[in-house]
C-alpha atoms as one frame of an Amber mdcrd trajectory, in Angstrom:
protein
   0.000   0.000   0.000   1.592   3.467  -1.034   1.160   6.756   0.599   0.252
   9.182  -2.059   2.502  12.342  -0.465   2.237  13.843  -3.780  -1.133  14.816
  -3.546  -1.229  15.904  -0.384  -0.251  19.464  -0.763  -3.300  19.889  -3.198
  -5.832  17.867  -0.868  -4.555  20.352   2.067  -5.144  23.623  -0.020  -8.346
  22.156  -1.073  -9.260  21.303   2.988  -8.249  24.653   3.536 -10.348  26.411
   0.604 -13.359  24.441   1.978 -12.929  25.261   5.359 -12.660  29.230   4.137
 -15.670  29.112   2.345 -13.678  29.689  -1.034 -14.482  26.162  -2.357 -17.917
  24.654  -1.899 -18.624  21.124  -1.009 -19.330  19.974  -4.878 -15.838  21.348
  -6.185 -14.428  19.886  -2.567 -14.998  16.615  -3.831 -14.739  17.044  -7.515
 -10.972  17.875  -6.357 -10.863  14.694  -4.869 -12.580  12.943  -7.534 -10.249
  14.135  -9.967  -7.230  12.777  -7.913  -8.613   9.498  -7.743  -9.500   9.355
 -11.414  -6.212   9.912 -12.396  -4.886   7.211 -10.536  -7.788   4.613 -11.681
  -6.119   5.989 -15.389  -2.746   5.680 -13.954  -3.304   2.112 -12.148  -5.891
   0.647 -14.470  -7.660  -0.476 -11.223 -11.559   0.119  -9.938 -10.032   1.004
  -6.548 -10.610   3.680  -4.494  -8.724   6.751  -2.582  -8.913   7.115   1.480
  -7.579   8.955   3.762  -5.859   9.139   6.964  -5.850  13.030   8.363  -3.139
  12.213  11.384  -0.601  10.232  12.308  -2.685   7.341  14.543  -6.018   7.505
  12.860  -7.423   4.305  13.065  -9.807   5.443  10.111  -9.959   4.792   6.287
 -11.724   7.711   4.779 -13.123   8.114   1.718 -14.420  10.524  -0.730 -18.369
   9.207  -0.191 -17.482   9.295   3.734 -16.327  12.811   3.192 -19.158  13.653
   1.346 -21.836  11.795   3.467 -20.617  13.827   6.822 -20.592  17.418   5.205
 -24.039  16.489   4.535 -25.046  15.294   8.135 -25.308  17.565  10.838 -24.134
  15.093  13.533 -20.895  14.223  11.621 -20.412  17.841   9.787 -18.126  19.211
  12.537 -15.806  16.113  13.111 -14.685  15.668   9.556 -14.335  19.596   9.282
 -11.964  18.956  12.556 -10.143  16.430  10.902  -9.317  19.177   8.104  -8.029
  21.356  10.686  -6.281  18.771  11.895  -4.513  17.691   8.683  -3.796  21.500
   7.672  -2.173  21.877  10.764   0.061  18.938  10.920   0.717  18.223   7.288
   2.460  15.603   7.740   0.059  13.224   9.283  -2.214  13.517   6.553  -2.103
  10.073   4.458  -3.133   9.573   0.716  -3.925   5.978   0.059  -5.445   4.443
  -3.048  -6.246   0.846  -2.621
């Protein structure tokens, strides 16, 4: 399994865009999308893209997860935290396609 660290300076500025209202929800994940495209291109696989935000996250994000919480008021404000989190320790965030 390979850590993506190439992406991860565009997935912060994109967490960051979000979190300053400067990117909406729709391009948030379109961003994403995009990344993850690319390497279904690249790899010739149906996989998918997760994420880790921090060093120690038990978690295997993905896009839909992303998208799923922004849209559900009782998850809305962790996975914005987990943004923070990532933009403010860089290098915990974790790019995995598998």
């Amino acid at each position: 399994m390979r850590n993506y660290k190439k992406y991860r300076s565009v997935v912060l500025f994109s967490f960051h865009s979000f979190l300053a209202g400067e990117k909406t929800k729709t391009e948030l994940i379109n961003i994403l999308t995009d990344i993850e495209n690319e390497l279904k291109n690249n790899r010739r696989t149906e996989k998918g893209l997760w994420f880790r935000f921090f060093n120690n996250d038990t978690g295997a994000t993905t896009i839909r997860n992303i998208e799923h919480w922004l849209d559900c008021p009782t998850n809305r404000e962790s996975i914005r935290e987990d943004f923070r989190i990532a933009i403010n320790n860089p290098k915990g965030l974790q790019i995995y396609y598998s």
